[in-house]
C-alpha positions in Angstrom: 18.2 4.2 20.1 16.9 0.9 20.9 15.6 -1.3 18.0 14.3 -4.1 18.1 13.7 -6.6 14.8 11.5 -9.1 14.6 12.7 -12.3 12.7 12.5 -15.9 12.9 16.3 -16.2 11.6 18.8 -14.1 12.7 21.3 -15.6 10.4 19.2 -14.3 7.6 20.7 -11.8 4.9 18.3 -9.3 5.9 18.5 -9.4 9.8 22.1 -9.5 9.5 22.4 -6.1 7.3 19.6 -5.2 9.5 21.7 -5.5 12.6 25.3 -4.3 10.9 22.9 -1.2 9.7 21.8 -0.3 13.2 24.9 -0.7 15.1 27.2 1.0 12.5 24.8 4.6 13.1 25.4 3.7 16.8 22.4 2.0 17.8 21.5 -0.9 20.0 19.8 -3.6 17.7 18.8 -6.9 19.2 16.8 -9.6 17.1 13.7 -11.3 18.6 11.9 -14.6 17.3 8.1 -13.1 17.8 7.0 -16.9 18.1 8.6 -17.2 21.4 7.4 -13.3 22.5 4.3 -13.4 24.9 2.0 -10.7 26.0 0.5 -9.2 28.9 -2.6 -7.4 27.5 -4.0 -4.5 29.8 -4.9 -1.1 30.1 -2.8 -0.5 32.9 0.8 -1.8 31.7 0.9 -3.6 29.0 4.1 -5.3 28.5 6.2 -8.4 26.2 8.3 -11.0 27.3 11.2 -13.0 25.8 12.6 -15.6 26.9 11.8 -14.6 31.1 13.0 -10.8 29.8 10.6 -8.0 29.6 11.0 -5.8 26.6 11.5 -2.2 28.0 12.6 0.7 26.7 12.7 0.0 23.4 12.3 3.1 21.0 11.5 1.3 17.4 10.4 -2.4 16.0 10.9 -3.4 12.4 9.1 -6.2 11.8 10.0 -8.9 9.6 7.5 -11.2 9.7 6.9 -14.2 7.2 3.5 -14.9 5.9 3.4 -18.3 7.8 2.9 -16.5 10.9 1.5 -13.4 10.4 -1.6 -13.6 12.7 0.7 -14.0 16.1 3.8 -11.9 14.4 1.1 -8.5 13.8 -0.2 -9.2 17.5 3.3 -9.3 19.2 4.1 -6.2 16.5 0.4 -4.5 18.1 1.4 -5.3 21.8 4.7 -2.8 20.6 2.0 -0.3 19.4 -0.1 -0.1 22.4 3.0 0.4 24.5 4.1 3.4 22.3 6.6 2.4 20.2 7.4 3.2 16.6 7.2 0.3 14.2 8.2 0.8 10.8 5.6 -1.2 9.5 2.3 -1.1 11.2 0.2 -4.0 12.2 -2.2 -3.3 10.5 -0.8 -2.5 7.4 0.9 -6.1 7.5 -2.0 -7.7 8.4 -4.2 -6.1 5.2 -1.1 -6.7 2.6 -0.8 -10.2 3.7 -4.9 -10.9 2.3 -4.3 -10.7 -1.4 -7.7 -10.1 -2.5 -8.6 -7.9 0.2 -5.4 -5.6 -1.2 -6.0 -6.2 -4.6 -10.0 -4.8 -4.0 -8.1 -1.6 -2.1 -5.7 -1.1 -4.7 -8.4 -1.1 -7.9 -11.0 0.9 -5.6 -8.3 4.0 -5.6 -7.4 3.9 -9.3 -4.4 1.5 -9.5 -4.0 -0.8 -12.5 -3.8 -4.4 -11.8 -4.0 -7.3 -13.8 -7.6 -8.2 -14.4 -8.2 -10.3 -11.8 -11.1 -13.2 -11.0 -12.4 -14.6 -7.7 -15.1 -17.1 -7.1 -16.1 -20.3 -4.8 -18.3 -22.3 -6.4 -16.9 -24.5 -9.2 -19.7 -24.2 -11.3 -18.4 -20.3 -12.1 -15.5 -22.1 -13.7 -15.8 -21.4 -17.1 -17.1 -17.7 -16.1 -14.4 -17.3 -13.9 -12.3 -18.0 -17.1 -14.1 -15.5 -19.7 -13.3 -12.8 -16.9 -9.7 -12.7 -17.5 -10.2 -12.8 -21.6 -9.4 -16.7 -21.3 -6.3 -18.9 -21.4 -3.2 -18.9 -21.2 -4.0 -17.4 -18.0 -2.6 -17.4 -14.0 -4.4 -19.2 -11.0 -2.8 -18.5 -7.8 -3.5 -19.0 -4.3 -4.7 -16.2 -2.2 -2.2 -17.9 0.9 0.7 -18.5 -1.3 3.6 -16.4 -1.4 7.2 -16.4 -2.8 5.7 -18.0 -6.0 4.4 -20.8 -5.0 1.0 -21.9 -5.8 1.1 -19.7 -8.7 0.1 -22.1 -11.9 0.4 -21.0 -15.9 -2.5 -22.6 -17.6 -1.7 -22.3 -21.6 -4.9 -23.7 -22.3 -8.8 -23.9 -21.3 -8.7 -27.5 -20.7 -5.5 -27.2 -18.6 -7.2 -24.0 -16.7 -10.3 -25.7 -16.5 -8.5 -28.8 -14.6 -6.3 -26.8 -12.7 -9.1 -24.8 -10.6 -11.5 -27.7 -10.9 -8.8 -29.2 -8.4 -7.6 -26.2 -6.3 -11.7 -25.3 -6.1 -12.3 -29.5 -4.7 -9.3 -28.8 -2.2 -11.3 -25.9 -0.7 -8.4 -23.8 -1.8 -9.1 -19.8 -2.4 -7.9 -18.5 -5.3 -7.3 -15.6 -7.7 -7.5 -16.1 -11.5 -5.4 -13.2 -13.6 -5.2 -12.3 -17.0 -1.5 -13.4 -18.8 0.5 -10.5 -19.3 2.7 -11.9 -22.7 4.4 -8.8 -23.1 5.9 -9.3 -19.8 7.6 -12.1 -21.2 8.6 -13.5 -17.9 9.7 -10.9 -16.2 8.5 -8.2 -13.4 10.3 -5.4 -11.2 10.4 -4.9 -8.0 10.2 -1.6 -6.3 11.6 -1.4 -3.3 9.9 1.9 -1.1 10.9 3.6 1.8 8.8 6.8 2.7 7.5 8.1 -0.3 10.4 7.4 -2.7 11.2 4.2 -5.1 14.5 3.6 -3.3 15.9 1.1 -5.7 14.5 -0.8 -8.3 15.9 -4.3 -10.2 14.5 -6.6 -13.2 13.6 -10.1 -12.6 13.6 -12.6 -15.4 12.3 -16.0 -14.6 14.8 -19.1 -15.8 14.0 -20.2 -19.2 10.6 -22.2 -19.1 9.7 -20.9 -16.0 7.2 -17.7 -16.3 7.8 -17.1 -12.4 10.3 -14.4 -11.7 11.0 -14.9 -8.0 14.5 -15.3 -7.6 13.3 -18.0 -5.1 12.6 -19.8 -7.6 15.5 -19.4 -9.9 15.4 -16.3 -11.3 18.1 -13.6 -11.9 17.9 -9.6 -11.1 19.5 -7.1 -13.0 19.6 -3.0 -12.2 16.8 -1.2 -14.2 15.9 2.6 -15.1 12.0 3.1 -14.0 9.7 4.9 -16.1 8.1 8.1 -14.1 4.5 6.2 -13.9 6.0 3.0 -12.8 7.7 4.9 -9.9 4.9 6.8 -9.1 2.7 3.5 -9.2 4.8 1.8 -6.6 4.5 4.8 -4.2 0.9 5.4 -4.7 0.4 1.1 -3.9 2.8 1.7 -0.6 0.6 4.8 0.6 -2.3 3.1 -0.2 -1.5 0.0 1.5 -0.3 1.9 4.5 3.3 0.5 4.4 6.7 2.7 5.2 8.6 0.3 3.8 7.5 -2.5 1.2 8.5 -4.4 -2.5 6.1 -2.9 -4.9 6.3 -5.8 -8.1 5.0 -4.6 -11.3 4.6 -6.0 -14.8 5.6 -3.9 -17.6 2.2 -3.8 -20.0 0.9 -2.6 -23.6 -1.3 -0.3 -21.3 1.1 0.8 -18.9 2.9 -0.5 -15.3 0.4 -3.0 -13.7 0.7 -3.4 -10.1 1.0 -7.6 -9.2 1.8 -7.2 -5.2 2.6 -4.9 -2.2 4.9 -6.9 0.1 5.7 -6.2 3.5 8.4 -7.7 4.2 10.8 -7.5 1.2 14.0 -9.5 1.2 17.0 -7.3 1.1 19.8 -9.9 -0.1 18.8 -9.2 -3.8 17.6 -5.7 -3.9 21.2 -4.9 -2.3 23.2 -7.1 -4.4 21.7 -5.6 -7.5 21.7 -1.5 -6.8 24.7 -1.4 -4.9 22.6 0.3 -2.1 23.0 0.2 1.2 19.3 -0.4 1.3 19.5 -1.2 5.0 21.0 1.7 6.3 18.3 3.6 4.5 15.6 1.6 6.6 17.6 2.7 9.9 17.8 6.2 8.5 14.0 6.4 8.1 13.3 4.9 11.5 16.0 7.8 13.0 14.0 10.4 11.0 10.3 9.4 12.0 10.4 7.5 16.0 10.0 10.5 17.5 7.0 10.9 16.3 4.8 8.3 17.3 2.1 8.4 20.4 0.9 5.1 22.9 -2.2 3.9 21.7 
């Protein structure tokens, strides 16, 4: 088959296994910077450019598209849609992950537990918007932000108080969540292909730090899921709409609380941690399902 991968950085871990994946199961894998793609839009023959080349013939897309560009990465990843190819992550699906609220109100509406979550505009809901989430220490976050940052503890009222007081004066939108102690710094990440929990790991945040990205300093470790934290994660990534996704959950006094759906989940980590060639089973699901998609 010919794939082709969407990513700003082919020297990243993930479009490199990406690539060694593909071409070790015989397949012809080329890596594209969407940015520089451009689009003929029409009924007749659609078609994409890179670079002077026109993108023919090519039988699968997995996209890898970073939140800083996802309106033009989804449309480049649609234009591959209309013209009939398989994407392992639709455009859609992307596009609806990426809008935290808009997921998080999908995710509640068909029974998935979150962490109680507040959203408001005007700063005179400040102290309402507080009360929601059963007070401080709580967790203000940005609805844009991703990879932990602009993701704020606020141990007390005052400091929570301040805090959105200054995101709400910045025009900023934002999510206020309920501190899960138990968690203790810590959350796990699913990662889902199909409709399995492929892999799973523990990240710890550093000592200090209550964010677990390993972005931002944590470590990973290999963990044992429960049934309904497996079962969670696959129910989030069918919900969602996603093939293929990091499902991050907080362990809770009332069970596995679903924090995010991403679409675009780094591999270096997840493979480093399971020993999986967690790659290969991406290519392996594209082989399996590419033959069964239909032009738009």
């Amino acid at each position: 088959m010919k794939i082709a991968i969407l990513s700003r950085d082919p020297a990243l871990y993930s479009s490199v296994r990406l690539m060694e994946a593909a071409k070790a199961r015989g397949h012809d894998a080329r890596i594209f910077d969407p940015t520089h793609c451009y689009m003929n839009i029409t009924s007749m023959k659609p078609s994409i450019h890179y670079m002077g080349e026109d993108l023919l013939g090519y039988d699968a897309v997995i996209p890898r598209i970073g939140a800083s560009i996802t309106f033009y990465g989804t449309a480049v990843l649609r234009q591959f849609e209309v013209m009939g190819v398989y994407t392992l992550n639709k455009s859609a699906a992307i596009s609806r992950s990426r809008d935290k609220m808009a997921s998080s109100q999908l995710l509640a509406r068909k029974g998935i537990d979150l962490p109680i979550t507040a959203f408001a505009h005007n700063p005179d809901n400040i102290e309402d918007l507080i009360a929601e989430v059963g007070g401080a220490p709580l967790v203000i976050k940005l609805v844009e932000g991703s990879q932990g940052i602009g993701v704020v503890l606020a141990e007390t009222h005052n400091a929570a108080h301040s805090v959105i007081q200054a995101f709400m004066g910045l025009n900023a939108n934002i999510m206020v969540q309920e501190f899960v102690q138990e968690a203790a710094g810590s959350d796990i990440r699913c990662f889902v292909i199909g409709d399995k929990v492929v892999a799973a790991m523990k990240r710890q945040g550093r000592e200090g730090e209550f964010r677990s990205n390993l972005h931002r300093g944590g470590t990973a470790t290999l963990i044992r899921l429960a049934p309904a934290e497996r079962a969670a994660a696959v129910q989030a990534a069918k919900i969602m709409g996603l093939d293929v996704c990091g499902v991050d959950l907080l362990r809770s006094k009332r069970g596995p609380l679903v924090m995010e759906v991403n679409s675009s989940p780094g591999l270096e980590g997840i493979e480093k941690t399971s020993g999986k060639d967690i790659a290969g089973l991406m290519i392996e699901h594209i082989e399996k399902n590419a033959g069964k998609v239909k032009s738009a």
